[in-house]
C-alpha positions in Angstrom: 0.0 0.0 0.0 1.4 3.9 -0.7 1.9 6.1 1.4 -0.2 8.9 2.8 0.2 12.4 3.0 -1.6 14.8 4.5 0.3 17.5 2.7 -2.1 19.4 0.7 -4.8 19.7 3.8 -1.0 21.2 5.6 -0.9 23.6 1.7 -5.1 24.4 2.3 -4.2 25.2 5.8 -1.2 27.4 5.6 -2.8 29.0 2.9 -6.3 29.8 5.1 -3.9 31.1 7.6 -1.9 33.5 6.0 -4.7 34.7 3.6 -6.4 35.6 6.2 -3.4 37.2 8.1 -2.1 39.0 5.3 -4.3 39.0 2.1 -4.6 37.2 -1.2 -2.1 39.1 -3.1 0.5 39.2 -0.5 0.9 35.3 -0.4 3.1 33.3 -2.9 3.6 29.8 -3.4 6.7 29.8 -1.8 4.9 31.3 1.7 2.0 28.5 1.6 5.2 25.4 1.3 7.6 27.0 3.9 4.5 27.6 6.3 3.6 23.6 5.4 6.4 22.3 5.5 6.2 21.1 2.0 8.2 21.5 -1.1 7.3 23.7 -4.0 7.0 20.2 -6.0 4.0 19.8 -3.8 2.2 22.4 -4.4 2.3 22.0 -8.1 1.6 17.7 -7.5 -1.8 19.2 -5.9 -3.0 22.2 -8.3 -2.4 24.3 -11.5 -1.4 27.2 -9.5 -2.0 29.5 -7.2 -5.5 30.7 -8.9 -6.6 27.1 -8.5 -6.6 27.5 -5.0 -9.4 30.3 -4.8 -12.2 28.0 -4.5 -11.3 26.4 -1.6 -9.6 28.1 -0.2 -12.7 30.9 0.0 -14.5 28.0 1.7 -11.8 27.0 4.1 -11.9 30.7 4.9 -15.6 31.0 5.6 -15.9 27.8 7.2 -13.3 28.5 9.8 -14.1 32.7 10.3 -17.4 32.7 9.2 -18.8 32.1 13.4 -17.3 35.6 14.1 -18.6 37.6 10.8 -22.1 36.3 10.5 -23.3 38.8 13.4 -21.9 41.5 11.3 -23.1 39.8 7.7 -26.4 39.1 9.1 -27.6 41.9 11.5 -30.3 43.8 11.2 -29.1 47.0 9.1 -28.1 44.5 6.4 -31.2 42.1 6.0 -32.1 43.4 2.6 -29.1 44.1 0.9 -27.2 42.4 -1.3 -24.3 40.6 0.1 -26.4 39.1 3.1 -28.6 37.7 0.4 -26.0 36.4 -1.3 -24.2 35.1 1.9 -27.7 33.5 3.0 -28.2 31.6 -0.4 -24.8 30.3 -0.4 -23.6 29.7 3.2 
């Protein structure tokens, strides 16, 4: 039987953290493997790139913040605009 490796959930991980600590833009490829503990082979075994992490890596984000920004999302004031609808449908 192979091996297992838990090295892209480490990638998804690192990544959710210092997204959220720094921003999108401000993270390379290179940041996400050093803060893994993974090679830069990995990353590119796993994905296309760096813009093939969006996806989940938005959901990793909202799964793990979401708890503290839904009071704000979802308070009163913002019922009927857009983004809590959009939040609500989605999440």
């Amino acid at each position: 039987m192979g091996r297992v490796s838990d090295a892209k959930d480490r990638m998804l991980e690192a990544a959710i953290k210092l997204v959220w600590r720094n921003s999108y833009g401000a993270v390379s490829v290179e940041d996400i493997c050093s803060e893994a503990g993974v090679k830069k082979g990995s990353f590119y075994h796993f994905s296309r790139g760096r813009t093939s992490w969006w996806p989940p890596l938005f959901g990793g984000l909202w799964s793990t913040k979401s708890a503290g920004l839904r009071p704000h999302l979802f308070a009163e004031r913002f019922r009927d605009r857009a983004a809590s609808r959009f939040f609500h449908a989605h999440y």
